[in-house]
N, C-alpha and C positions, 0 to 999 in steps of 0.2 A: 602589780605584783612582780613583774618582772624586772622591774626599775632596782625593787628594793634587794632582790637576789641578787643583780649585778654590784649593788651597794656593797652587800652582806661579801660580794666571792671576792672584791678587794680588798678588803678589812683584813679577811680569813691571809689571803698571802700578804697583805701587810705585817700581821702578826707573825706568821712563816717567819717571813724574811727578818724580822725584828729578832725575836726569840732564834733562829737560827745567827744572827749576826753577833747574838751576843755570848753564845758560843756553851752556853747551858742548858737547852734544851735536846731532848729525845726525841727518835720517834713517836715513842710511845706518846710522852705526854702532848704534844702536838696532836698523833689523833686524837687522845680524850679531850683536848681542848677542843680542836676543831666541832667536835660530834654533841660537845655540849653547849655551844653557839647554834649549833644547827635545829639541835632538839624543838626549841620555841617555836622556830620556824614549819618547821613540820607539822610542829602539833594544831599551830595557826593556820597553815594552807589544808590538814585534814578538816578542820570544821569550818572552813570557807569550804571546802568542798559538798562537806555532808549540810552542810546551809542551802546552797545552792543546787543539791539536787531536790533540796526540800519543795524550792521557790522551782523546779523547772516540775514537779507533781503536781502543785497547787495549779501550776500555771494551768496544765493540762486538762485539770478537773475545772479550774473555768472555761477554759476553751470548749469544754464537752457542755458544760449548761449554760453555756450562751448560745451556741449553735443549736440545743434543745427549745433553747426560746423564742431562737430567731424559727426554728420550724413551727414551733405554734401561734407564731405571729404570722406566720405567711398562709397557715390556713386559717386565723382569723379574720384574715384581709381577705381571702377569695371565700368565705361565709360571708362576708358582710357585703361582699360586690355580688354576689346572688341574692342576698337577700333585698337590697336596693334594687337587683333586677325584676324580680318577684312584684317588688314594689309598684316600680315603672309601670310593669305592665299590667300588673290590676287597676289600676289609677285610669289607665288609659280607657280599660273594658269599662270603669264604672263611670268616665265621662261618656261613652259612646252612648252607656240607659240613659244616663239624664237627661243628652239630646234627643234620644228616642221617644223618652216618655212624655217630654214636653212638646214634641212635636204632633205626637199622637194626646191631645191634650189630658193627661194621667195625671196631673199635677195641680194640687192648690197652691203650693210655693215654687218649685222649680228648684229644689235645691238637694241634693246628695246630705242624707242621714249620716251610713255606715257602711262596711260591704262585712261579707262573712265568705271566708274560704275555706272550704270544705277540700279537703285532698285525700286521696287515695287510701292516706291510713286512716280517715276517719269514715268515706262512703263504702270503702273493699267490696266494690265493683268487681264482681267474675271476670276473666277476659270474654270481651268482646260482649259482654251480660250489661242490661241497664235495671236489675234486679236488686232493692233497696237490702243491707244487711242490720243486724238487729243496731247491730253500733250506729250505721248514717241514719235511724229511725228515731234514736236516743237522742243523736243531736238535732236531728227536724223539732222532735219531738221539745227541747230546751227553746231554741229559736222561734218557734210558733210562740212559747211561753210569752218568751221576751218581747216579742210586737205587740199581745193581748196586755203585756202589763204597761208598756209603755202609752195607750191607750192613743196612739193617733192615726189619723187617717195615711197610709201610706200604701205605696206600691211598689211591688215588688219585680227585680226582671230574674229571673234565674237563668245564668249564663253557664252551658255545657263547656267544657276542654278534655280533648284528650292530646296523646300523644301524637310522634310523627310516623309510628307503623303503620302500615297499611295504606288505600286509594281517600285522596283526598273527600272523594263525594262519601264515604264510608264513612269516614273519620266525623264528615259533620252530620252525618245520620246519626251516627252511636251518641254525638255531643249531644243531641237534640233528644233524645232517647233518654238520655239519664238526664236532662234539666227537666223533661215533663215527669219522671216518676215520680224525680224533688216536687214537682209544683201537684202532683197528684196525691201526695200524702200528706202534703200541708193543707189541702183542703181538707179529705177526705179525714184525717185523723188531729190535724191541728187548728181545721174549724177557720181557715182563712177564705177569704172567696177569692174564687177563680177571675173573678173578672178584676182583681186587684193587682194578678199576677201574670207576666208574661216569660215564656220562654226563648233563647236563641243560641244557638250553636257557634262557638267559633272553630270548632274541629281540633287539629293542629295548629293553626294560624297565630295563637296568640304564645308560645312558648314563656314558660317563666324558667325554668331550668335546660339542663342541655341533654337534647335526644341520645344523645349517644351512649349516654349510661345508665342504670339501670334506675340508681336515687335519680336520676334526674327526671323519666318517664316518671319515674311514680309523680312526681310534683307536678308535672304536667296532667293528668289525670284527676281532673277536679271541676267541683260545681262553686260557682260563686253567687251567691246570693247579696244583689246589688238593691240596699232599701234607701229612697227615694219618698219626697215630700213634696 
């Protein structure tokens, strides 16, 4: 644009100078000339203008929901790198029954069913309480179902976790506390035999989220129910 303004400001005293050389023009008419060469141009650099601020709006309302998207992409990323952690380390608790069941010979096959993770919002565990609520009895309650329909011989380990508050030797008492109410109400109300089923505490030790926040405790805070064939 600026090229063509220099074009246009030679022209303009070209003309001047022509029309003034030829010794019949005015001032006057020289401005109205001048003013009406210019007009197009004006009228062309307003709507490049009012274009261009259109195009730096637009710009900006993308720049805003891309940056909206790049934030729900970055906590989709750290959901899913929890949830893979979650993973890891139930994987790892339900290799540890397998070895144990089969070493303690509990097994006709030796091979890992399914696991079932029970968390805090589904056993709502009192603090510091291993005292069953109506909700963790409902789901005992479905889970017993499911092993009587499935009809085969299996055993079961029910694995205690809790959080990182409090003395470690605490922590795997409470774990151990609320895996045996589990394994005491699947007998006593879901008709499983006790000698099919074992308890073990891993306290704090096995974290699947991060202590330090408060969703994270809760997710720490659970029974896993590891069934085995």
């Amino acid at each position: 644009m600026g090229l063509d303004m220099k074009k246009l400001g030679l022209f303009v005293i070209a003309v001047i100078l022509g029309l003034a050389g030829s010794g019949c023009a005015t001032k006057e008419y020289v401005h109205e000339y001048v003013q009406g060469q210019l007009k197009p141009v004006q009228d062309r650099l307003g709507a490049l203008e009012q274009r261009a601020d259109r195009m730096d709006g637009g710009q900006r309302r993308m720049d805003t929901q891309l940056g909206a998207l790049g934030g729900r992409l970055d906590q989709a990323e750290a959901t899913l790198k929890a949830h893979d952690a979650r993973i890891a380390a139930v994987s790892k608790t339900a290799q540890e029954a397998l070895e144990r069941a089969v070493a303690a010979g509990k097994l006709a096959e030796g091979k890992l069913l399914y696991e079932v993770v029970m968390t805090q919002d589904t056993l709502r565990f009192a603090t510091e309480q291993a005292t069953l609520s109506e909700a963790a009895k409902a789901a005992l309650d479905e889970f017993a179902a499911r092993i009587k329909a499935e009809g085969k011989p299996v055993f079961i380990e029910i694995q205690g976790h809790t959080d990182s508050r409090g003395p470690a030797a605490y922590n795997e008492r409470l774990g151990l506390m609320r895996a045996e109410a589990v394994r005491q109400y699947l007998h006593r109300k879901g008709g499983l035999p006790l000698a099919r089923m074992s308890v073990i505490s891993y306290g704090h030790t096995e974290p699947v989220a991060d202590n330090r926040t408060r969703e994270g405790r809760q997710q720490n805070r659970r029974v896993v129910l590891v069934v085995l064939q």
